[in-house]
Each structure stands twice: as structure tokens, then as C-alpha cells.
NUTOR-9459 format. One record per residue (C-alpha): residue number from 0; residue in three letters; z, y, x. Coordinates in pm, whole numbers, plus 50000, padded with zeros to 5 digits. Last residue first. Example, Ala and Ser with C-alpha at 12.3 -4.5 7.8 and 13.67 -1.06 7.14 Angstrom:
2
    i   aa     zz     yy     xx
    1  SER  50714  49894  51367
    0  ALA  50780  49550  51230
END
This chain:
383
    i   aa     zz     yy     xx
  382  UNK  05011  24664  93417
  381  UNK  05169  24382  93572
  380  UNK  04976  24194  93859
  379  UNK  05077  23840  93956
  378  UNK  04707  23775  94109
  377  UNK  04626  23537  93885
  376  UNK  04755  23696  93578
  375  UNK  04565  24041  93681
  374  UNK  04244  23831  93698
  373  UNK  04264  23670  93392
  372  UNK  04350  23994  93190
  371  UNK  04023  24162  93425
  370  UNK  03842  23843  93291
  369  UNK  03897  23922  92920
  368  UNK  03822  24275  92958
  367  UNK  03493  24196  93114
  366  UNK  03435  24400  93412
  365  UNK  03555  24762  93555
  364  UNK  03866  24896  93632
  363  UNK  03881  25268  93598
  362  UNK  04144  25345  93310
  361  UNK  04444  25386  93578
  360  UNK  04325  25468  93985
  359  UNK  04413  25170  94223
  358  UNK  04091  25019  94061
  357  UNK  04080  24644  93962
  356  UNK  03754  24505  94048
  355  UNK  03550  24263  93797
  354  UNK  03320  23977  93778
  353  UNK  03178  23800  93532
  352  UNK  03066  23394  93645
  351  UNK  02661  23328  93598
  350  UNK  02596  23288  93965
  349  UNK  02792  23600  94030
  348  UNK  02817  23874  93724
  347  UNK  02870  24231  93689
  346  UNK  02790  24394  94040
  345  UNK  02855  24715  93956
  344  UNK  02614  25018  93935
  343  UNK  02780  25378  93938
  342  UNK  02767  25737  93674
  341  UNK  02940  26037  93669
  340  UNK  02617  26258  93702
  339  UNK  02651  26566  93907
  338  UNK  02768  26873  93621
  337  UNK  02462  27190  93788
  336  UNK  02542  27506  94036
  335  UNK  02457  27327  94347
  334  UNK  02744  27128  94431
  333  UNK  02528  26768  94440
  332  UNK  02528  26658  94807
  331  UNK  02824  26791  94976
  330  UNK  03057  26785  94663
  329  UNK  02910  26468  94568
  328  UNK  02997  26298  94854
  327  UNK  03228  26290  95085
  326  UNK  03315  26049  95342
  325  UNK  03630  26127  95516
  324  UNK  03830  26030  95872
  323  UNK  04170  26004  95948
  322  UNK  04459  25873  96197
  321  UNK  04802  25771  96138
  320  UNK  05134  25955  96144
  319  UNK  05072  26271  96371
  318  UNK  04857  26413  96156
  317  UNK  04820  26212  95836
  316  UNK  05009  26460  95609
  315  UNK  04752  26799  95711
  314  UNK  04434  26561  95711
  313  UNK  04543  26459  95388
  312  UNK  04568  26838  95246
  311  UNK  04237  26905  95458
  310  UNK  04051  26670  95285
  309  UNK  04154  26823  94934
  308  UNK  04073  27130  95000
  307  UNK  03750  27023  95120
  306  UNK  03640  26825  94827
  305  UNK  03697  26463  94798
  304  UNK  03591  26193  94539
  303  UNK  03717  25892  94664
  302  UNK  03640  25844  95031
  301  UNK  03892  25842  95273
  300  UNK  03857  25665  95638
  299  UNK  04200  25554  95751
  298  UNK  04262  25445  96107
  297  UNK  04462  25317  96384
  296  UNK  04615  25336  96664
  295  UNK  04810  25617  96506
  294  UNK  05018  25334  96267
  293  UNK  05146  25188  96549
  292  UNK  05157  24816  96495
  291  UNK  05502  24620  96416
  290  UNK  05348  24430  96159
  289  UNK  05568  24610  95949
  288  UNK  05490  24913  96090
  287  UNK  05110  24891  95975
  286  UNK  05199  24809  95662
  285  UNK  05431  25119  95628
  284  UNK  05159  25376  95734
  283  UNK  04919  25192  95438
  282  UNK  05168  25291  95208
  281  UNK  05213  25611  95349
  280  UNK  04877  25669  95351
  279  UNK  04761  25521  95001
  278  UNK  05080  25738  94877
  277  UNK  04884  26061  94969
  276  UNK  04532  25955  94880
  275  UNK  04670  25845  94550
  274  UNK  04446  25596  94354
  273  UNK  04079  25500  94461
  272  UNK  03855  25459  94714
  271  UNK  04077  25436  95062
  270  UNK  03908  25293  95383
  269  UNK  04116  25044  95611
  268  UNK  04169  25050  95993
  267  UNK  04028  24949  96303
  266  UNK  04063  24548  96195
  265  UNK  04131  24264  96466
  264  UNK  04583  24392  96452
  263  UNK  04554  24427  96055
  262  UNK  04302  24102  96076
  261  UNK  04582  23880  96249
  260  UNK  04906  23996  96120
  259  UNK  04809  23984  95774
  258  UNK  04648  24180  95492
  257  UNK  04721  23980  95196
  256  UNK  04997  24181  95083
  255  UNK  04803  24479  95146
  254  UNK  04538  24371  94982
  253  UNK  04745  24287  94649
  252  UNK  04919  24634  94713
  251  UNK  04587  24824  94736
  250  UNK  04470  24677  94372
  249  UNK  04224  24413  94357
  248  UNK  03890  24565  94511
  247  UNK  04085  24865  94645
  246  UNK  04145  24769  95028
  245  UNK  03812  24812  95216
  244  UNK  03827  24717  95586
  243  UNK  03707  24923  95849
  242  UNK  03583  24727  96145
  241  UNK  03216  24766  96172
  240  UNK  03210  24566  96506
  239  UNK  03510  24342  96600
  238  UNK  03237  24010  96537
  237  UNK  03011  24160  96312
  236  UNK  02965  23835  96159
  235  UNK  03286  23606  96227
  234  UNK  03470  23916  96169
  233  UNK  03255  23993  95785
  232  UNK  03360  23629  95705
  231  UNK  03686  23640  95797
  230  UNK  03779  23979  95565
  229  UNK  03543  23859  95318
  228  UNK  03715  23548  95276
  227  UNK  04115  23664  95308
  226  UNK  04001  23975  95043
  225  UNK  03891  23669  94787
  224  UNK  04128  23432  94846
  223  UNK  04390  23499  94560
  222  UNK  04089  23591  94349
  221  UNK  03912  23256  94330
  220  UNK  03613  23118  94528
  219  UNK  03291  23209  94366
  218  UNK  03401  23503  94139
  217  UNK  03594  23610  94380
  216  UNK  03330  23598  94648
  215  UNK  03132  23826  94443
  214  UNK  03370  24092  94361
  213  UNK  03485  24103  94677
  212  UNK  03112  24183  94805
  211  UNK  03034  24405  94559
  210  UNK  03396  24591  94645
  209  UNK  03153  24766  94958
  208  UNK  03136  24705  95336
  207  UNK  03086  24884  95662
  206  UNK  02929  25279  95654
  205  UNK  02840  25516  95890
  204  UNK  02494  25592  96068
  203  UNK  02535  25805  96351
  202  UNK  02260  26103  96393
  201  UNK  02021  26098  96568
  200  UNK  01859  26373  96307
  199  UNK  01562  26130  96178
  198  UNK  01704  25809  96214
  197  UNK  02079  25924  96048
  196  UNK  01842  26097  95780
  195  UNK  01691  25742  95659
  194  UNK  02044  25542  95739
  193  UNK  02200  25721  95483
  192  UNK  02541  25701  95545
  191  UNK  02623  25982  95740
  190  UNK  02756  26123  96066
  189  UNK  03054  26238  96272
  188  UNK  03000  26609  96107
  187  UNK  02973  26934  96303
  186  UNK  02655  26870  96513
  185  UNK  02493  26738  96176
  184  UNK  02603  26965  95945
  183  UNK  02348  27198  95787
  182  UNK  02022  26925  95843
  181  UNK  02275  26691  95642
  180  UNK  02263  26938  95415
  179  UNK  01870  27009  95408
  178  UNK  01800  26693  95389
  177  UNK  02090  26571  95065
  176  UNK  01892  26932  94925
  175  UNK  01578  26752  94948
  174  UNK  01652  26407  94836
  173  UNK  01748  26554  94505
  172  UNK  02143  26621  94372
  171  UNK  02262  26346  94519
  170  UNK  02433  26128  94345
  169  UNK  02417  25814  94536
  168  UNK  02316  25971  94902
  167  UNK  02616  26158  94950
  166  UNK  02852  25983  95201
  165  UNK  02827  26222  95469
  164  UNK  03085  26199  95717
  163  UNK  03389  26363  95812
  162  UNK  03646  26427  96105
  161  UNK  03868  26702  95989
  160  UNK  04016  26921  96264
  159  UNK  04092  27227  95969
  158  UNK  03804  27414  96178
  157  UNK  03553  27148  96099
  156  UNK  03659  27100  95772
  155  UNK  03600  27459  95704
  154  UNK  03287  27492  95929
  153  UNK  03164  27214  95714
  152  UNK  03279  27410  95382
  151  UNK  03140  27735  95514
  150  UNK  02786  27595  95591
  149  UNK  02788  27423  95281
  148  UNK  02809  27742  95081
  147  UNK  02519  27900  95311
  146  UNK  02270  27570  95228
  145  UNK  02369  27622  94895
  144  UNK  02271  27912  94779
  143  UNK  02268  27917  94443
  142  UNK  02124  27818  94072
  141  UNK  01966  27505  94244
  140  UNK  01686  27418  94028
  139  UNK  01657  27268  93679
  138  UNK  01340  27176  93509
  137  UNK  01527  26896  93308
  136  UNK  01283  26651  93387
  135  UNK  01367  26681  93748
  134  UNK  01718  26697  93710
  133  UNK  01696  26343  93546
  132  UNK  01496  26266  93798
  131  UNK  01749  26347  94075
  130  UNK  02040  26152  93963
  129  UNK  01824  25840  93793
  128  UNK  01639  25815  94140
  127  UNK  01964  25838  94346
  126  UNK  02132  25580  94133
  125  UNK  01840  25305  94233
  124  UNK  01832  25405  94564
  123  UNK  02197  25308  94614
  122  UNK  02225  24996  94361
  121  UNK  01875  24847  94459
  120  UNK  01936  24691  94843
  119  UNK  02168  24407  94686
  118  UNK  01880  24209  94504
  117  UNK  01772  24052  94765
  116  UNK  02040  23846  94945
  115  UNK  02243  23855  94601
  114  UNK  01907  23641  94413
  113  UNK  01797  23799  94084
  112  UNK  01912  24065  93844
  111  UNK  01943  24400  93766
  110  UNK  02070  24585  93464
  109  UNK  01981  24921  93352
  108  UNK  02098  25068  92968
  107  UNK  02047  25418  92899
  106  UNK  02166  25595  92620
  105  UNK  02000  25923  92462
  104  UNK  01844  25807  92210
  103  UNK  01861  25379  92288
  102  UNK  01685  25335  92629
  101  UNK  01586  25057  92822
  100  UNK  01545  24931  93190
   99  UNK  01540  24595  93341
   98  UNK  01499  24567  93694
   97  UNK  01452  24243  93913
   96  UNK  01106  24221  93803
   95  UNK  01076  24568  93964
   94  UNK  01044  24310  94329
   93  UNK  01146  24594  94645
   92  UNK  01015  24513  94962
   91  UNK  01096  24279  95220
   90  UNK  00879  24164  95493
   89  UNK  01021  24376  95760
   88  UNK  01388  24314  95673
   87  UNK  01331  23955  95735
   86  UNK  01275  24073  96120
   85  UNK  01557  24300  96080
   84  UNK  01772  23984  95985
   83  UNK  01625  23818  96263
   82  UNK  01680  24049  96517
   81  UNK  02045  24082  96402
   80  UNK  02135  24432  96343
   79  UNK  02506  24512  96491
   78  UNK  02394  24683  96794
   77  UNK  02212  24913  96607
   76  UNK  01835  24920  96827
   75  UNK  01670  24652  96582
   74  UNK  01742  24904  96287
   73  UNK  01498  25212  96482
   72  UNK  01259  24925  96604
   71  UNK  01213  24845  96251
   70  UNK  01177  25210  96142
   69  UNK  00930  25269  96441
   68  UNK  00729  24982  96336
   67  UNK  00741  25065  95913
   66  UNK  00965  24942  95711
   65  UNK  00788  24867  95369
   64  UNK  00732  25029  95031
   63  UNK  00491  24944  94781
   62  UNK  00710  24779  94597
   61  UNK  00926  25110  94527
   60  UNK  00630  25265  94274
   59  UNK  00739  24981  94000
   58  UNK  01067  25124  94053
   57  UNK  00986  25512  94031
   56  UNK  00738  25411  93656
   55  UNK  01015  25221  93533
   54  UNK  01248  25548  93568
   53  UNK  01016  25780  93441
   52  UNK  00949  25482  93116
   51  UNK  01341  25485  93094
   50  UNK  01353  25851  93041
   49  UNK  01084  25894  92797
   48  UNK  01367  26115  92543
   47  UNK  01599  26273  92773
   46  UNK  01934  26102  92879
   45  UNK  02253  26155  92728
   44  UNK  02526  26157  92940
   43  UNK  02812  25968  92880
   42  UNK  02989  26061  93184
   41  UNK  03110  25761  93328
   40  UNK  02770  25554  93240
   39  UNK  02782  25233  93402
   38  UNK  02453  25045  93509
   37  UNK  02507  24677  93569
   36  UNK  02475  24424  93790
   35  UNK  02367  24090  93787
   34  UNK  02392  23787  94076
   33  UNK  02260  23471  94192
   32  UNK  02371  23298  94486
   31  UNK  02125  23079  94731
   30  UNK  02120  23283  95020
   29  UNK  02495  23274  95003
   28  UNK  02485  22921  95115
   27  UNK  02770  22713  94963
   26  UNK  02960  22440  95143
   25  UNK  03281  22573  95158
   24  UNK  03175  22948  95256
   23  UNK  02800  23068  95432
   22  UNK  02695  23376  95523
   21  UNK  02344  23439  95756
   20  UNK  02155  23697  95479
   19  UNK  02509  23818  95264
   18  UNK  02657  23947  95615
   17  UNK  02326  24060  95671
   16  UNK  02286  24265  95325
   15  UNK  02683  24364  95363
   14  UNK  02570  24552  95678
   13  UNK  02228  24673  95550
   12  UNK  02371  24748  95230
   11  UNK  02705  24935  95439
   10  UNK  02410  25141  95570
    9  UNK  02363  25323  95248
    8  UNK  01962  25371  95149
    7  UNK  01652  25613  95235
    6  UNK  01586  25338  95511
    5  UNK  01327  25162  95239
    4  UNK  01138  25486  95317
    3  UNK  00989  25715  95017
    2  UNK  01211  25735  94755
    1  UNK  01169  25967  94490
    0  UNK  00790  25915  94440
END
């Protein structure tokens, strides 16, 4: 088996799971919302013939996981985990129903369905199966050292004053090499996403909220209150815990626009996905003093496919301006020697409604092309 601990997952699914769990808008229970998402293939890669039965055969093997005690405990002692929702946590395990996998040559179609409160812990695990078996049937192996090459880029970030995180777990290149990294860096780095290695180095866990959950109350309540909703649902939840707000879902400008005085001043700061990194700062520097805050009281955690180089050269325009942080990714987890997969899952429909996200980067929004027109009318956007 790939995965071997329900924790091997992103915290911001536990987060978003619980917000999802306990929420509740106008009359409608999120426990009761049905979603899909799909499997997107960036990269068009072509997957080996028997594929899709390796990949059945890792889902059907995920029901058999559960938290155990000491995992339970572990999720129980965040101060953010409701008892209850841990206690739910406990009896969960993975349903492969929800999964439906086929191949066509070399193209792979996944989709997974079922109800939002369950079905939102597959995306991360999910992708780090496909990434690491389809190295695994390729009989490929690191072709260097990586353990000293990531040495020298956390001592590197280190050194430059970069506070980062590991945000790896999706494309990893195996679940051993995303160990052994994390191993590398953990008295360097401010800690990582996976909630599995954060429990076994004490480590912090990092994460707060994906566009899933955008996407979905969109689709449920309209686009021009969609960042409003999530933004007051995830305070009356986590109540000034977790408090980085994600601005991409519908452009950065729409967000900003609807970022007001209240959750910019309740809010520690906003994390950057897509687009510019450079004019996402200033833009999100100007924001701040328009609501007469000082932009270095707060913060801007940067995550769109980062490198060191390119870390540092934010770090380097932030200073003094606004604060930073950065999750990387791939180029922790998968920079062995081999092309990482370009691949994600989005949610791609919310009790029976499409739903999209418009990316601040050109060519990379994602949902049905009639909807994304719909969308961008509704929220006054011109292309």
C-alpha cells in the first residue's frame, strides 16, 4: 500500500473537513451536499497500460484504514480539532464506491463522488498514489542525491531569512523521499502540511483552506457571495484560529474588492496561488493601506509553484513592506532527476450545479466553459 495512515493527508482537509462537518448557510446543512470532482491531466501524460486496475487495487486497499488511539489523541491535542469532529474522524474510513477509475490508452479518467463531508479527504491521497505509482511501474529511482541537494536548498532559504513550509505531499515523488525530506528540514523549516510527518517529527502542521470550498459555496449561494461566506463561516468556526485567507478562487481583484474592513483587520493575512507573486504583493500591500492597516502586521504565505530562487526574490521585495512565508512543493518533494506529474483534482460539481475557479494565472481556469462565461458576467470580469 501507498498510504498507510489516514493522517498521510493535507491539514487544510481536516480544517475544511470540520468546517464542512458542523457548517450550515440559509437553511442548508452542509452535511447534506453532494459533490464530484474530477481528475485533470496538465501534462498529458500517458499512463501505462493496467494503470487504472493499480490504482483500483490502492483505493479498494484505503478502507481498511482507520486512526488509530495515538493518532486520535494526536488530532484531539490541535487546538482547533473539535472533539467531536475527531470523534467522527475515528469511524471514518475511506468508501472506493466513491471512486471511479478508467483508462482509454494512455488516458486516465478519475472522478469521485458522494456526500462533501466525506468525500473531501480523497483529493490529496488520491494524487499522491497516481504520482508515486506511476513511478513505481516505471521502475524508476532517484537518479541523484537528493537528500544532499535539499540540504543546500533549505540551508539556502534558511540563510536568505525565508520562512517556509512543506507543501509537498500531492506530487510527491514517493512517500519515502517526502520522509526523508521533511526528515532533512525540520529544525530549519516552520513545518508541513502533511499531518502524518508533522505527528511523527513534532513538527507544526500548516495549512487553512482550499478554492474547493469557494467553489462549492458558489455554486450553492451565488458568486458575488461566495468569498463573504467562506470567509464568515470559516471565523465563526475557527474562531481567529487558522487565519490565512485564500484570495484566487475568483480572481485576486474580485477578493480583494470583497475583502472588507472587518475580515482584513480578523484575518492574519492572505495566501497567493496563482498569477504574479510580485504584483500579488503590492496589490495585496495596497489593500491593506487602504483600510488603513499596516501592511507588516500582516502576512502573505506563497504557494504557487516556487523554487528557491524564486522564494528568495519575494522574500527580497516583501522585506520591510509586508511579511512572508512559502509552501513549496514539488521542488522539495519531487526534484529527483524525473518530469513530476502536472496533474490536480477539482471539485467539479455541487449538488448537481458545475463549478469553476478563475485563476489569476491566463489559460488555468478550470470548469465548464459555459459556467466560467457565467461566472465572469456575474462578477463584472472582462477577459
Amino acid at each position: 500500500m501507498i498510504i498507510n495512515s489516514l493522517l498521510d493527508n493535507d491539514l487544510y482537509k481536516f480544517c475544511m473537513g470540520q468546517c464542512v462537518f458542523f457548517g450550515k448557510y440559509d437553511g442548508v446543512s452542509f452535511q447534506n451536499v453532494d459533490v464530484e470532482y474530477e481528475f485533470i491531466n496538465r501534462g498529458d501524460t500517458q499512463f501505462p497500460d493496467g494503470f487504472a486496475r493499480s490504482l483500483e487495487d490502492e483505493i479498494v486497499g484505503l478502507h481498511c484504514l482507520r486512526l488509530n488511539s495515538d493518532e486520535a489523541d494526536y488530532l484531539r491535542n490541535i487546538r482547533f480539532m473539535k472533539r467531536a469532529y475527531v470523534d467522527f474522524l475515528s469511524s471514518y474510513s475511506f468508501d472506493s464506491s466513491e471512486v471511479k477509475v478508467c483508462q482509454s490508452g494512455g488516458d486516465l479518467k478519475v472522478t469521485i463522488s458522494g456526500p462533501w463531508y466525506r468525500t473531501i479527504f480523497w483529493e490529496v491521497p488520491l494524487m499522491a498514489i497516481i504520482s508515486e505509482l506511476y513511478y513505481k511501474i516505471a521502475g524508476v529511482s532517484p537518479k541523484f542525491d537528493y537528500i544532499l541537494k535539499t540540504k543546500e536548498k533549505a540551508f539556502t532559504l534558511s540563510n536568505a531569512g525565508c520562512k517556509f513550509s512543506d507543501f509537498g505531499t500531492r506530487r510527491r515523488f514517493s512517500m519515502e523521499v517526502h520522509d526523508d525530506i521533511v526528515d532533512i528540514f525540520r529544525y530549519l523549516a516552520v513545518g508541513t502540511s502533511n499531518v502524518y510527518l508533522a505527528k511523527k517529527y513534532e513538527m507544526t502542521p500548516i495549512g487553512t483552506m482550499a478554492h474547493e470550498m469557494f467553489m462549492a459555496i458558489a455554486a450553492l449561494f451565488g458568486y458575488k457571495r461566495a468569498n463573504q461566506i467562506v470567509l464568515d463561516l470559516w471565523n465563526e468556526e475557527f474562531n481567529g484560529d487558522l487565519g490565512i485567507a485564500l484570495s484566487d478562487t475568483f480572481t485576486s481583484d474580485v477578493f480583494f474588492e470583497q475583502f472588507n474592513m472587518r475580515n482584513s483587520k480578523l484575518f492574519d493575512g492572505v495566501r497567493q496561488d496563482s498569477g504574479d507573486p510580485i504584483q500579488f504583493a503590492q496589490k495585496t500591500i495596497n489593500h491593506y493601506q487602504k483600510m488603513r492597516i499596516n501592511p507588516i502586521s500582516k502576512t502573505i504565505i506563497f504557494s504557487d509553484s516556487l523554487d528557491v530562487n524564486k522564494a528568495i526574490q519575494i522574500a527580497d521585495f516583501c522585506k520591510g513592506k509586508i511579511q512572508c512565508a512559502f509552501g513549496i512543493g514539488t521542488h522539495m518533494t519531487n526534484d529527483v532527476g524525473h518530469k513530476p506529474l502536472n496533474m490536480v483534482i477539482k471539485m467539479s460539481k455541487c449538488n448537481g450545479k458545475s463549478t469553476v475557479k478563475l485563476s489569476d494565472t491566463p489559460g488555468k481556469h478550470t470548469g465548464d466553459p459555459n459556467e466560467i462565461v457565467k461566472c465572469e458576467q456575474e462578477l463584472g470580469i472582462e477577459e
